[in-house]
Each structure stands twice: as C-alpha cells, then as structure tokens.
C-alpha positions as CSV (number, residue, x, y, z in Angstrom):
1,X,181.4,164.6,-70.6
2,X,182.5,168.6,-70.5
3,X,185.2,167.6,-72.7
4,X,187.5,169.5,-70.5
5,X,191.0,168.5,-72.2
6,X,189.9,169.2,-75.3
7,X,189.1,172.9,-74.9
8,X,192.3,172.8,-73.3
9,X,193.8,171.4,-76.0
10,X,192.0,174.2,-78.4
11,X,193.6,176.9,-76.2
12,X,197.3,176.1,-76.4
13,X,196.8,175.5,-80.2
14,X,195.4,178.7,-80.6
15,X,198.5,180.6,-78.8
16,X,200.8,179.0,-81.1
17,X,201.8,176.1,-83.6
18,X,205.5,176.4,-83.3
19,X,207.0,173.6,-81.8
20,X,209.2,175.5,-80.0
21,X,206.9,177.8,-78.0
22,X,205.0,174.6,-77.4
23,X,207.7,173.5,-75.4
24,X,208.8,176.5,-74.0
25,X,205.5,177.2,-72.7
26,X,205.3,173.1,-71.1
27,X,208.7,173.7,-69.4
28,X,207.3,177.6,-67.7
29,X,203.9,175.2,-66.7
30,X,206.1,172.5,-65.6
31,X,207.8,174.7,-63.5
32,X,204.6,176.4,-61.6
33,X,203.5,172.8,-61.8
34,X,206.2,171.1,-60.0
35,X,206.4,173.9,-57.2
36,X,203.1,173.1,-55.8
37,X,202.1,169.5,-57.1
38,X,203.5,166.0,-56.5
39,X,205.1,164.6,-59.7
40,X,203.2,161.8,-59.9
41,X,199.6,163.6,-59.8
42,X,201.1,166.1,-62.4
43,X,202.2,163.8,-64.9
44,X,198.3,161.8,-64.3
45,X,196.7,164.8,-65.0
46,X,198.3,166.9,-67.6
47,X,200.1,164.5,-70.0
48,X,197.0,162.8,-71.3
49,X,196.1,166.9,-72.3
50,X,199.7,168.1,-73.2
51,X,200.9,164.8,-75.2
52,X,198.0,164.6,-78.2
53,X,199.4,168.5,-79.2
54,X,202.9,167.3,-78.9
55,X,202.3,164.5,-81.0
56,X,200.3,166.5,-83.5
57,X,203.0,169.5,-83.5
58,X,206.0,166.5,-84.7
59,X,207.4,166.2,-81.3
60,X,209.2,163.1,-80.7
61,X,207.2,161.2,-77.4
62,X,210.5,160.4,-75.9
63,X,211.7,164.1,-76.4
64,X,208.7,165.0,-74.8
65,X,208.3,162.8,-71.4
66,X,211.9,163.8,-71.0
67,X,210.8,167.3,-70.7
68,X,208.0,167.0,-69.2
69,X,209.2,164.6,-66.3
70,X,212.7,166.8,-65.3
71,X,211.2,170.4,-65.3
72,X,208.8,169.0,-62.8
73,X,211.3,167.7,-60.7
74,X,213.2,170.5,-61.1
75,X,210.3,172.5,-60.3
76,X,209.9,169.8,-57.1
C-alpha cells in the first residue's frame, strides 16, 4: 500500500546507474546484512527490492543471486 520497495528502489537508482557501484554497494549491504540477519529472512526481504534494479541495470540474474547469496553468508 505505502509502496515501500519502490521508494527504495528510487533511492539506489538515484545514487548511481553504474552497474558496478550497484553491486559494490549490494555486496557492503550484504555484508551489514548477513552480520545481524539470518540468510533466509534476508534474501525474503530484500531480493524482491534489490533484483528489479539489477535486472533493469543489465545484470545477469544468475550473476546476481550468486552475489547476493555468498556475501551474506560470508557476512553470517
């Protein structure tokens, strides 16, 4: 209703459209992320927000979870 992930959404966009910062800036969430949050919950809650703009910045999906899922473990 509060449309919640897409302000998100709007906010990372706004810092940047490289690709690379994109990530970079995932894998330093990821991180804080993983240190205080079980894996599971993390990936329910912030890949539905995170995967649209990784999508719409021409990152491959599979390139993507792969990130995502170790720098939260490593963050674990």
């Amino acid at each position: 209703i509060n449309q919640i992930p897409v302000i998100i959404a709007n906010a990372i966009m706004s810092v940047t459209t490289s690709r690379y910062v994109f990530l970079l800036l995932v894998v330093a969430l990821m991180l804080l992320v993983g240190c205080v949050m079980e894996p599971n919950a993390a990936l329910i809650m912030l890949a539905p927000i995170l995967y649209p703009i990784a999508v719409q910045l021409g990152i491959h999906p599979f390139q993507f979870g792969l990130i995502f899922v170790m720098t939260v473990e490593i963050g674990l």
